[in-house]
Steps between C-alpha positions, in 0.01 A plus 500: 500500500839273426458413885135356376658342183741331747247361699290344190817346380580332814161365543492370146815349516378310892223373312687384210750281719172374679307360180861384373528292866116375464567353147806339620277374777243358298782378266676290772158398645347401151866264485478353797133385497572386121781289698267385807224389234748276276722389836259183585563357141881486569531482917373228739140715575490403912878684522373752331195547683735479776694779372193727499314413842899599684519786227129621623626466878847702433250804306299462828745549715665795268251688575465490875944517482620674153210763476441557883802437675323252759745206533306231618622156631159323478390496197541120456178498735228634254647251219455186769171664583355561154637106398341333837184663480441393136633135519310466802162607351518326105635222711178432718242724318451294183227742375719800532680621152879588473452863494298529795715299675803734359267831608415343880911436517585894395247578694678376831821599461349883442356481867818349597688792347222738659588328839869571428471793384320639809759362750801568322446823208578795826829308511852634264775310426637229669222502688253449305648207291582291843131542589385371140772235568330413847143464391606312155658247779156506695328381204793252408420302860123526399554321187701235678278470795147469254397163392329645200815549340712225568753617701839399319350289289334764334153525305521257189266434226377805477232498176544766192085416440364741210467871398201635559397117510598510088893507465673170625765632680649135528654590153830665559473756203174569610638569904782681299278793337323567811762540679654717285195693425436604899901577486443762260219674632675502827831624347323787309262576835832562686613754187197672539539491889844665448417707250197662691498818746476218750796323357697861498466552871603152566824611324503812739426347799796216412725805407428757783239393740538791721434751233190274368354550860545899476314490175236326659491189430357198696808345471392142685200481320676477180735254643235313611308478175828380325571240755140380427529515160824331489362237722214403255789482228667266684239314654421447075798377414444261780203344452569454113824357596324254672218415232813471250707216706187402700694531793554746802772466724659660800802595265301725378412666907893462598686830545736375201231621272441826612929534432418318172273773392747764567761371337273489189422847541878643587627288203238578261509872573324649822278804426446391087202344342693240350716415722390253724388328230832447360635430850216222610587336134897523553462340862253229416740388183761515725340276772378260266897499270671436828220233622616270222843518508788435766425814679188426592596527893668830492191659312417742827891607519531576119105692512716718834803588274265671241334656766794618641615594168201657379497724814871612438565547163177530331228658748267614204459096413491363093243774400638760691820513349380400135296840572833674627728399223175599216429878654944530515519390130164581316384745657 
């Protein structure tokens, strides 16, 4: 009977520390969107529409990396993909509206992920992120080679055109809101990704593959539905990257990016909801502090220390060890 009473009591209390944790959520959520709303009125809109498209790329790549344990060196691919396809298409369909342009770009870096996926997913380790590395080059060399997209010149004057044919996007606090509204359904589709049976397994399978296979599991099938998945994310972030700066440019193909990306992620917090965020809006303030001032050639040394850094000293990134010191000292 006491054994019984035990039992209650320890449920109760599990379920009290989880509705105390989803209010503190919500709390932290409701902030920060209060924040993002109001940020336009006091911030240059494009940087932060800037901050959000690399912010979307870094929660992309989370997934595939922080929640999956996939470490892939490609990922800059599906963000050149997704921004190429769109530019090219509002750029020489005039009839064709922003967010089908936006769609047929996400759409194209999915297949492109699918492609990936299937050559590279029965890989581990190493292994696996050298292949992702190899065909991200492959697709580099295409982008150089095509004449659609301007070799090194790049794709330029790219047009926002109108919502739905109503919103001029041309406005930058208009461009601003939409961005920021396809941010946040993305950001809270990856919570309920990760908070799903399916996102549980992906947790298994990133913690103990091996023992994820005994249970049963079709281990490479879920890998290769969150490489998809984290390819459309990215592909996204691309092609509203290059609707915002109407421009797409190989910078964005180049292997640098792909490293970019997982700086954001390592410095933000690998493996937390909020933590590439943080880390894609620490490096892109960074970048653009150091780009004005007398540093501005030693900006790829400086962005390595922090790496190196971060990888030392503070492995669980900003949000990580916020989340450390807060369960050592409340509880």
């Amino acid at each position: 009977m006491s054994q019984s009473f035990d039992s209650s009591n320890v449920r109760k209390a599990i379920l009290d520390q989880q509705k105390s944790q989803d209010r503190r959520k919500m709390l932290l959520n409701g902030v920060l969107l209060l924040l993002l709303l109001a940020a336009p009125f006091a911030m240059y809109p494009v940087f932060l529409m800037k901050i959000l498209c690399f912010a979307l790329f870094a929660v992309a790549f989370n997934l595939l990396f922080g929640f999956t344990g996939l470490l892939s060196f490609g990922h800059a691919a599906f963000l050149a993909s997704g921004g190429y396809t769109t530019g090219y298409l509002l750029s020489n369909y005039s009839g064709l509206t922003t967010e089908m342009g936006i769609i047929a770009g996400t759409l194209v870096a999915t297949l492109l992920g699918l492609a990936f996926a299937l050559l590279s997913i029965r890989r581990q380790g190493i292994y696996f992120a050298m292949v992702t590395l190899a065909l991200a080059q492959l697709v580099y060399f295409f982008f150089v080679q095509s004449a659609f997209t301007g070799g090194e010149d790049g794709m330029h004057g790219i047009p926002r055109g109108h919502l739905f044919g109503l919103i001029d996007l041309s406005d930058n606090m208009n461009m601003y809101y939409f961005v920021l509204t396809v941010f946040i359904a993305c950001y809270l589709l990856v919570q309920r990704i990760v908070s799903s049976p399916y996102g549980q397994v992906l947790k298994a399978i990133k913690q103990n593959e091996p023992r994820a296979v005994s249970l049963g599991y079709n281990v490479d099938r879920y890998k290769t539905l969150a490489f998809v998945i984290s390819a459309a994310l990215a592909g996204l972030a691309g092609s509203m990257k290059s609707v915002v700066f109407q421009l797409a440019s190989l910078n964005d193909a180049h292997w640098h990016m792909s490293g970019e990306v997982i700086l954001m992620t390592l410095v933000g917090g690998m493996g937390t909801l909020l933590g590439p965020v943080i880390g894609a809006t620490f490096v892109v303030n960074i970048e653009y502090q150091l780009s004005q001032g007398p540093l501005r050639d030693w900006v790829d040394p400086i962005l390595g220390g922090i790496f190196v850094l971060t990888v030392l000293a503070f492995r669980s990134g900003i949000v990580g060890e916020i989340q450390k010191f807060m369960r050592k000292n409340l509880g």
